[in-house]
TIMAR-243400 format. One record per residue (C-alpha): x, y, z. Coordinates in steps of 0.05 Angstrom, whole numbers, padded with zeros to 5 digits, always signed. Layout:
% residues N
XYZ ...
END
This chain:
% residues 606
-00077+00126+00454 -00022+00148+00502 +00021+00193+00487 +00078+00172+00545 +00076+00095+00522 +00061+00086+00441 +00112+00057+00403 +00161+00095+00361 +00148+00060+00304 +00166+00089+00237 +00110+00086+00179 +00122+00097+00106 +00079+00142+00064 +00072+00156-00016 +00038+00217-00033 +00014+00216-00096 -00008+00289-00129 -00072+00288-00167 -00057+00286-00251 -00108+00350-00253 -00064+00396-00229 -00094+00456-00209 -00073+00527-00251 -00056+00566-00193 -00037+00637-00216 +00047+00637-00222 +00046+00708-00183 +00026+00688-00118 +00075+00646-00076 +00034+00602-00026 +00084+00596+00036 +00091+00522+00029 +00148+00494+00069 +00164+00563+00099 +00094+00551+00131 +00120+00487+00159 +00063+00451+00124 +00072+00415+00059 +00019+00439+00003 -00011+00393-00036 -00043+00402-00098 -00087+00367-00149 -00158+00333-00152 -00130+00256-00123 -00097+00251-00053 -00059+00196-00015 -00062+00205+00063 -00026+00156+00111 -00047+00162+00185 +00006+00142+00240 +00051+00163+00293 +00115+00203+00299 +00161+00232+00347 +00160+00304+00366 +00204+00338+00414 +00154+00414+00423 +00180+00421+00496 +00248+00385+00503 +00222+00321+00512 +00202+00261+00465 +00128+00251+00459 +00089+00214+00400 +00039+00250+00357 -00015+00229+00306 +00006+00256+00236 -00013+00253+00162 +00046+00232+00114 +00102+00251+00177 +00066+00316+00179 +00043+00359+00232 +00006+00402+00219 -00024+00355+00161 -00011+00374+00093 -00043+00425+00066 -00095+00400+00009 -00115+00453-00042 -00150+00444-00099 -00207+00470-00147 -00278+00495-00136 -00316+00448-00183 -00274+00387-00187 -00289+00321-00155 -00245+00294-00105 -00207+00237-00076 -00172+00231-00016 -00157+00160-00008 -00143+00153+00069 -00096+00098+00094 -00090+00076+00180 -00025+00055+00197 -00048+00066+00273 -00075+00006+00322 -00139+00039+00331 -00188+00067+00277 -00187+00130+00254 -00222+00179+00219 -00233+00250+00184 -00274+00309+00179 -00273+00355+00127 -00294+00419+00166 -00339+00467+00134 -00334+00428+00069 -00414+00418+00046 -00414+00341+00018 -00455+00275+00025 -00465+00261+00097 -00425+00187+00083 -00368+00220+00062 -00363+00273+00126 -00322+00228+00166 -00354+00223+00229 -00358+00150+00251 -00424+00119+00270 -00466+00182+00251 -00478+00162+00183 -00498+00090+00172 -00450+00084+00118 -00383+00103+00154 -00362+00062+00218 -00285+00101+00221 -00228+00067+00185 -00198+00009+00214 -00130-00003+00222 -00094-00018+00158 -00157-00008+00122 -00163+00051+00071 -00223+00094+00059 -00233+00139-00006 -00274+00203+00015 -00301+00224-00062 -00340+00287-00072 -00356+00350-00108 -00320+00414-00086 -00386+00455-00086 -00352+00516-00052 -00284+00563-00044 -00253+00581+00008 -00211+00562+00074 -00233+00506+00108 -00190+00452+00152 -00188+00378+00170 -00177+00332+00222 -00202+00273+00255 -00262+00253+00292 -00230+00192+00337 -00224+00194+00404 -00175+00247+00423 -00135+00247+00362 -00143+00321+00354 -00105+00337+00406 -00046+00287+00387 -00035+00330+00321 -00085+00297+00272 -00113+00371+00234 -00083+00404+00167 -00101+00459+00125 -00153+00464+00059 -00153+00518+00012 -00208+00515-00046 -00186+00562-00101 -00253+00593-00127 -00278+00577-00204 -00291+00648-00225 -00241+00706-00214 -00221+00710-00132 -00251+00778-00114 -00197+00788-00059 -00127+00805-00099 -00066+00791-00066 +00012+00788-00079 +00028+00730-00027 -00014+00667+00006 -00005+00651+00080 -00035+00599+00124 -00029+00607+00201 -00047+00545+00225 -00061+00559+00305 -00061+00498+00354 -00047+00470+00426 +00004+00418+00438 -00005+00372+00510 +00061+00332+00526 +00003+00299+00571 -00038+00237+00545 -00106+00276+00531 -00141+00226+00565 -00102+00242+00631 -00124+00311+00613 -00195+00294+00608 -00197+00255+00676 -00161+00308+00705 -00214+00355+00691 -00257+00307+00717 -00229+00297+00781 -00221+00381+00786 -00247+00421+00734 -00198+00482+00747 -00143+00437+00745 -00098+00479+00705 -00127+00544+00722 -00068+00585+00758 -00099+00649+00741 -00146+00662+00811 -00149+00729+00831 -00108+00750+00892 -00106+00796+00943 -00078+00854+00906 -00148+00839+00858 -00183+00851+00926 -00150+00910+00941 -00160+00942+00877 -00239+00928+00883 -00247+00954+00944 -00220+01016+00920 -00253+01025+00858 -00331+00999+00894 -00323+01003+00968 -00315+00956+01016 -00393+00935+01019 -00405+00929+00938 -00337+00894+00941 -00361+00850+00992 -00427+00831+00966 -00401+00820+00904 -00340+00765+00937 -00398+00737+00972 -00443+00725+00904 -00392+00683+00877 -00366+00644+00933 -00431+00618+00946 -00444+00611+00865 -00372+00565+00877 -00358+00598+00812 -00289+00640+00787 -00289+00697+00755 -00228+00676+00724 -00255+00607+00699 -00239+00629+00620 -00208+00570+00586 -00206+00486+00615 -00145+00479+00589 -00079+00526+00588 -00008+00541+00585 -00005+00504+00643 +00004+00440+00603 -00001+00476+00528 +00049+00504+00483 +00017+00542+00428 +00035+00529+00354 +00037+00566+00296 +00028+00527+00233 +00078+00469+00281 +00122+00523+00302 +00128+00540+00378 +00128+00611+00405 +00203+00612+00412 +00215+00603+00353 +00162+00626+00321 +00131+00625+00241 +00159+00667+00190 +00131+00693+00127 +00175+00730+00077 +00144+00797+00038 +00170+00847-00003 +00156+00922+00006 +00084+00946-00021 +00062+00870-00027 -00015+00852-00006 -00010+00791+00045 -00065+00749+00053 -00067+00702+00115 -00108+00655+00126 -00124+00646+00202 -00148+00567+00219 -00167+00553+00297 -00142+00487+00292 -00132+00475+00367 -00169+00429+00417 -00191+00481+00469 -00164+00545+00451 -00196+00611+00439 -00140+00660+00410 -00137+00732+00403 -00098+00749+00344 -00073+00819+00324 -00010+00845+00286 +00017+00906+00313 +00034+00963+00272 -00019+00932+00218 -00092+00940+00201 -00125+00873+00181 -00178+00882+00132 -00222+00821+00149 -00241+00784+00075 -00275+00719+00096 -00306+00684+00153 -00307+00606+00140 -00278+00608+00086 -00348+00658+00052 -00326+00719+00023 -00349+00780+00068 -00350+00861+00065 -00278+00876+00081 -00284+00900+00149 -00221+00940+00178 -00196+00913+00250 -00134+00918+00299 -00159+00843+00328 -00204+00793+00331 -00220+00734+00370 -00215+00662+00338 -00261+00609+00365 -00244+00536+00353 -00248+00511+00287 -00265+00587+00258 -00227+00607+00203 -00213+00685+00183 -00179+00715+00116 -00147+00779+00124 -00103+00826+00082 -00054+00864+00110 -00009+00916+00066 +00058+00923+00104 +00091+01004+00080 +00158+00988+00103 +00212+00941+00108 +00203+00925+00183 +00191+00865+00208 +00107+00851+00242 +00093+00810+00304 +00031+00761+00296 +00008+00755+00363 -00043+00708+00386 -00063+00705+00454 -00093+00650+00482 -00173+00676+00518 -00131+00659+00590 -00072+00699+00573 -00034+00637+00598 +00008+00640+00532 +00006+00655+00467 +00030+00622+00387 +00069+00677+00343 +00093+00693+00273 +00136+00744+00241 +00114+00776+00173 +00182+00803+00153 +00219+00830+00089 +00286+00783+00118 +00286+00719+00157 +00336+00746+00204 +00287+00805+00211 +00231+00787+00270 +00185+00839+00310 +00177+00855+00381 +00133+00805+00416 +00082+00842+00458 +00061+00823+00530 +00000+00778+00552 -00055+00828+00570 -00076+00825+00640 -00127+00762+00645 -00198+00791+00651 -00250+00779+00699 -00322+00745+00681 -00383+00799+00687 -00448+00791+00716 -00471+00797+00633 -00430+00739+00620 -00471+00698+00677 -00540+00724+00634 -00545+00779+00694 -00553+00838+00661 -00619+00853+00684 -00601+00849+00744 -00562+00907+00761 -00578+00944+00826 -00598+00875+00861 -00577+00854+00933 -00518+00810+00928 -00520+00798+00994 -00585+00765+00995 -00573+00720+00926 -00556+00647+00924 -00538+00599+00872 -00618+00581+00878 -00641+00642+00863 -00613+00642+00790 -00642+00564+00782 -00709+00584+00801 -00755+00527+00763 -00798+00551+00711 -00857+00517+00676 -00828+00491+00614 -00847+00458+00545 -00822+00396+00520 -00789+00391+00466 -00765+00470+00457 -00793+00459+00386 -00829+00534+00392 -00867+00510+00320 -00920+00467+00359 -00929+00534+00403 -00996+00582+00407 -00998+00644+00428 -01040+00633+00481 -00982+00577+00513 -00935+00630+00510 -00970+00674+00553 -00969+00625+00608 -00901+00621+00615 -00878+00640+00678 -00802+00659+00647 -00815+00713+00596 -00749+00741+00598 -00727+00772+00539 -00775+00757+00484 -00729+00810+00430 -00696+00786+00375 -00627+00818+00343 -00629+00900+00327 -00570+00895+00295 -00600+00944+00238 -00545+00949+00195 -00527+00996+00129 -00603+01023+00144 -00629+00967+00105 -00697+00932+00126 -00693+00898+00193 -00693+00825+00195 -00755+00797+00206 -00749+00745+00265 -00795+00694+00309 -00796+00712+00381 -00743+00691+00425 -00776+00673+00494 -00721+00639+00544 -00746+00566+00568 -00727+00517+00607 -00740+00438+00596 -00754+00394+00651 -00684+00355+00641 -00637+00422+00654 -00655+00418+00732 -00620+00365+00771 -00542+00367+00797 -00522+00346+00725 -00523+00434+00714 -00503+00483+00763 -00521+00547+00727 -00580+00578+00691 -00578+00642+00658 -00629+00690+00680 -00637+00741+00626 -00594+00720+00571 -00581+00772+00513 -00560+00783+00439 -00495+00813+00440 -00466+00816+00370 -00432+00870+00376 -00397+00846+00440 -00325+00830+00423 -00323+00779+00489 -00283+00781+00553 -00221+00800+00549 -00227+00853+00491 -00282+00899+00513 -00258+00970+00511 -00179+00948+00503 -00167+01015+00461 -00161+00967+00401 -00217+00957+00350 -00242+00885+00353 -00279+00851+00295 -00355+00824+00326 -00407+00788+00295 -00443+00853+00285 -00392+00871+00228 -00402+00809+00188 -00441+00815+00118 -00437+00772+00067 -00400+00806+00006 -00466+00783-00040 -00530+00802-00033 -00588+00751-00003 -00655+00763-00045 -00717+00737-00008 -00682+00698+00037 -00735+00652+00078 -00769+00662+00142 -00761+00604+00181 -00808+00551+00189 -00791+00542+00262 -00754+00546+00315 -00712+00505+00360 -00684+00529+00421 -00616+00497+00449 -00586+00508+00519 -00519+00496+00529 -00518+00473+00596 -00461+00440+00650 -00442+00427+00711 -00361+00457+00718 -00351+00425+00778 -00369+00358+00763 -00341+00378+00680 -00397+00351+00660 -00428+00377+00587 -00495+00379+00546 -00549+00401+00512 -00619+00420+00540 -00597+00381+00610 -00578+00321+00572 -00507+00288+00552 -00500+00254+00482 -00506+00190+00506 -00577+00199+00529 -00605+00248+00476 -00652+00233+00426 -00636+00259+00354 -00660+00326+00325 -00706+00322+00270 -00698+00365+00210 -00744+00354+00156 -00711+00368+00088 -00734+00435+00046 -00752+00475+00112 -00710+00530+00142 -00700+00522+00213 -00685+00579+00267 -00635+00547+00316 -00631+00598+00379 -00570+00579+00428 -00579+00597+00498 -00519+00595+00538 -00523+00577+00613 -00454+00565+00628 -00401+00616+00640 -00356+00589+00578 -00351+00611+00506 -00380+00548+00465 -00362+00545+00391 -00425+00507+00360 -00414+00463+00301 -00471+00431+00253 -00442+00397+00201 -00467+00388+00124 -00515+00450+00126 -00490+00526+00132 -00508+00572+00191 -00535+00637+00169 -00516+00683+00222 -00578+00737+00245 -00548+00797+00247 -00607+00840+00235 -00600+00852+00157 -00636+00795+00125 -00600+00832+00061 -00535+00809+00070 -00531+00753+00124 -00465+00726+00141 -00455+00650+00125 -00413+00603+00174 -00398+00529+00196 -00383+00544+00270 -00413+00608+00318 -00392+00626+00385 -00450+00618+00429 -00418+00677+00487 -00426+00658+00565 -00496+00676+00593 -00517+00701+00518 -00568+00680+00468 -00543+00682+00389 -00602+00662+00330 -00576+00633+00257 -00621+00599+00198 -00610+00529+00167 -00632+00515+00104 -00647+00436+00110 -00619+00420+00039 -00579+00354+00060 -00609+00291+00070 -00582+00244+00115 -00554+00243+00190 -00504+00294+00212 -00469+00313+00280 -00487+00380+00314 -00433+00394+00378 -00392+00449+00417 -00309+00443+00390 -00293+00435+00453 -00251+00376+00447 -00264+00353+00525 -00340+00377+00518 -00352+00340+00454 -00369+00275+00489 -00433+00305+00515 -00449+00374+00480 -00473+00335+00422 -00526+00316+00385 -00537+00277+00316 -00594+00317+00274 -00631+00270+00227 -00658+00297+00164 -00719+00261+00133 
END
């Protein structure tokens, strides 16, 4: 599709609220159109797919919507109940949708050609998704065609919980965050292609220079230049894509503007935070307001207290916040570049908006975020890109269940063979496989240009960017599930997944190998699997597998936080379980919009 020549066709749409309407308690007031974003409600659902003109920037483009909507509608509706969304295409091209998060039969999770039963929906064909809502929570949508992400195809879902909501609350926000191209994605894409730090303006200069040399000396300094020049790597290389060619939205709004949400004086706000955006990572704080932290993907946690927190694509966060007076509150969320940044205003008047803080100052990558924290104290002077790709005798496969001992112990890479410490409330420490890094034959070629060489857990990093910012940032170390786990598993065994790349080239996989090549993973249904992500790239990866939870290893086995899509941190190592309890073929892939065509894999459970 491109944006710069579609037709401005006009499309009609009926939307038709399910007879079941749900009983949604009278005292809360869900934001509705003051969200921008037209709620929905009921048990049956009518979506038409088509185009519309916008005008985000001063000029016309065409974006993909749901019923003239962007963001889509939101759909909420009843823990329990079966649905129907009955899916109309209007475009010239197929379409298609995902229901993120949402656990349901893998024919009815929208990804075309995964599932033998679902090919996409053709145009002017409809599709009825039908399924049980087995869960509560906020989740999102949006499609899994092409590129039509980016062009505005993503909306909202709230699933109101069958017992009594343990979080109380006076009002009900979504804050839908999102990046909006005026470019055709696909010029986007084969820009990156052509030079991966296309819309990177944020080098370092020679007042960044200066400042080193006075902080480390002129040698350390020096060395240090040297290690990345010849690593033809930046230390600013945070985010593809940024405000170079984005403007960031909240829930459709743009930053001048911004979103408002009314509250009255001693009111408990809940806001529901939805990455919704192609390749943004936001940092999103209020100032002047804690945020008590409520749910992570859309599971009920231990309220955790926080200033911030980082969003990663297609994450979704619940927070209360309790506003004393009648001021008005900034919601401020950065994008991981600090090229720009989507806002709201929680505010007793509509004329009444906050202060917009300033960008921070755009961070530089570590040598821990290259998987180099062993390594302090080294000669930088000496090092080359080679010495951090140094081959290593590997094992097919990276299936560590087939492994003996006595294999292990011939490995010549042993680095790091820990697990998570994360020993938290003093309960009993998680009981974990060993961890030992290892390379497969197909991750050494041209196709990836980095390896990490002593890649860590680092729950309890907040990421670059927010690392001692004087703020308190919510990590992954915080996260417990708000219900006790009793004899939760061991795993069966364990796979181990490097993300690997080449930035130059923008080229993207798994274990050295693009989508296109890659065999399926093999789940067999009734185990639990240990999935351990190894990073070797210098990117944040958000890591997807659909139809299946991902219990998150935080080192309490007690209380172990459940979600549908975990950061993977650059040149870091992060462990989660998967109970195998859904038959069928399902996709597994990084968010990244642009690296989705070759960090993915289909997993086939037997």
């Amino acid at each position: 599709m491109n944006n710069k020549t579609l037709s401005r066709r006009q499309f009609v749409t009926g939307v038709t609220i399910g007879a079941a309407a749900l009983a949604i308690n009278p005292s809360i007031l869900f934001a509705g159109m003051r969200n921008n974003i037209t709620a929905l409600t009921g048990n049956t659902f009518n979506l038409s797919i088509g185009e519309q003109s916008v005008n985000f920037t001063g000029t016309m483009r065409t974006a993909t919507t749901v019923n003239n909507s962007l963001p889509a509608p939101l759909l909420r509706f009843k823990e329990g109940e079966m649905i129907t969304l009955n899916v109309t295409n209007h475009l010239t091209e197929s379409t298609s949708i995902h229901w993120h998060g949402l656990i349901l039969p893998s024919e009815m999770d929208g990804v075309p050609d995964i599932s033998n039963d679902f090919h996409g929906i053709k145009p002017g064909e409809t599709f009825a998704y039908r399924f049980k809502a087995k869960q509560s929570g906020t989740y999102w949508y949006h499609s899994h065609s092409g590129f039509q992400e980016q062009t505005g195809l993503y909306g909202p879902i709230v699933i109101d919980p069958a017992e009594k909501d343990p979080v109380t609350y006076d009002k009900d926000y979504i804050v839908m965050l999102s990046d909006w191209t005026d470019e055709n994605p696909t010029d986007v894409y084969h820009k990156l292609k052509k030079l991966s730090h296309y819309y990177n303006f944020n080098e370092r200069t020679h007042s960044d220079l200066m400042n080193d040399i006075e902080k480390k000396g002129l040698e350390n300094t020096w060395n240090d230049r040297k290690m990345w020049g010849q690593m033809r790597m930046s230390q600013r290389d945070l985010s593809d894509v940024t405000g170079y060619t984005y403007t960031y939205l909240a829930n459709g709004v743009t930053p001048d503007k911004g979103w408002v949400g009314l509250f009255e004086k001693g009111d408990k706000v809940r806001v529901r935070f939805i990455n919704g955006s192609a390749m943004t990572f936001f940092d999103v704080r209020i100032p002047g307001l804690k945020m008590t932290v409520v749910a992570a993907d859309g599971q009920n946690i231990e309220p955790v207290s926080v200033d911030e927190f980082r969003i990663g694509v297609a994450e979704t966060y619940d927070v209360i916040v309790e506003p004393k007076n009648d001021s008005a509150y900034t919601i401020f969320a950065q994008d991981i570049a600090r090229s720009g940044y989507a806002r709201g205003t929680l505010t007793p008047d509509a004329s009444m908006l906050g202060e917009v803080p300033e960008l921070d100052k755009a961070p530089n990558l570590t040598h821990s975020d290259m998987g180099m924290s062993n390594m302090v104290g080294m000669n930088h002077s000496k090092m080359n890109h080679g010495s951090m790709n140094m081959k290593q005798t590997t094992m097919a496969g990276m299936d560590h269940s087939t492994m003996g001992r006595s294999s292990m112990g011939k490995q010549k890479s042993m680095t790091n063979m820990g697990r998570p410490k994360m020993n938290m409330g003093g309960n009993k420490e998680m009981s974990t496989m060993d961890s030992m890094v290892t390379h497969a034959d197909t991750e050494f070629g041209p196709h990836v240009d980095m390896r990490s060489a002593d890649p860590q857990y680092r729950l309890d990093d907040p990421g670059i960017g927010l690392r001692n910012n004087g703020r308190k940032v919510l990590t992954y170390a915080d996260l417990r599930s708000l219900h006790m786990m009793h004899n939760y598993p061991d795993p069966d065994r364990e796979i181990q997944l490097h993300l690997t790349g080449n930035m130059s080239r923008y080229m993207w996989s798994i274990n050295g190998v693009k989508f296109a090549d890659a065999e399926p993973l093999q789940f067999k249904f009734g185990e639990v699997v240990r999935i351990t992500f190894v990073n070797d790239t210098m990117m944040n990866h958000p890591m997807h597998l659909h139809g299946m939870w991902s219990d998150l290893e935080t080192g309490d086995n007690m209380y172990i936080p459940r979600k549908h899509t975990v950061i993977v941190q650059p040149g870091a190592k992060i462990s989660y379980r998967v109970k195998v309890d859904a038959k069928g073929s399902w996709a597994y892939h990084c968010h990244l919009l642009y690296h989705m065509l070759g960090m993915f894999r289909r997993v086939d459970v037997v």
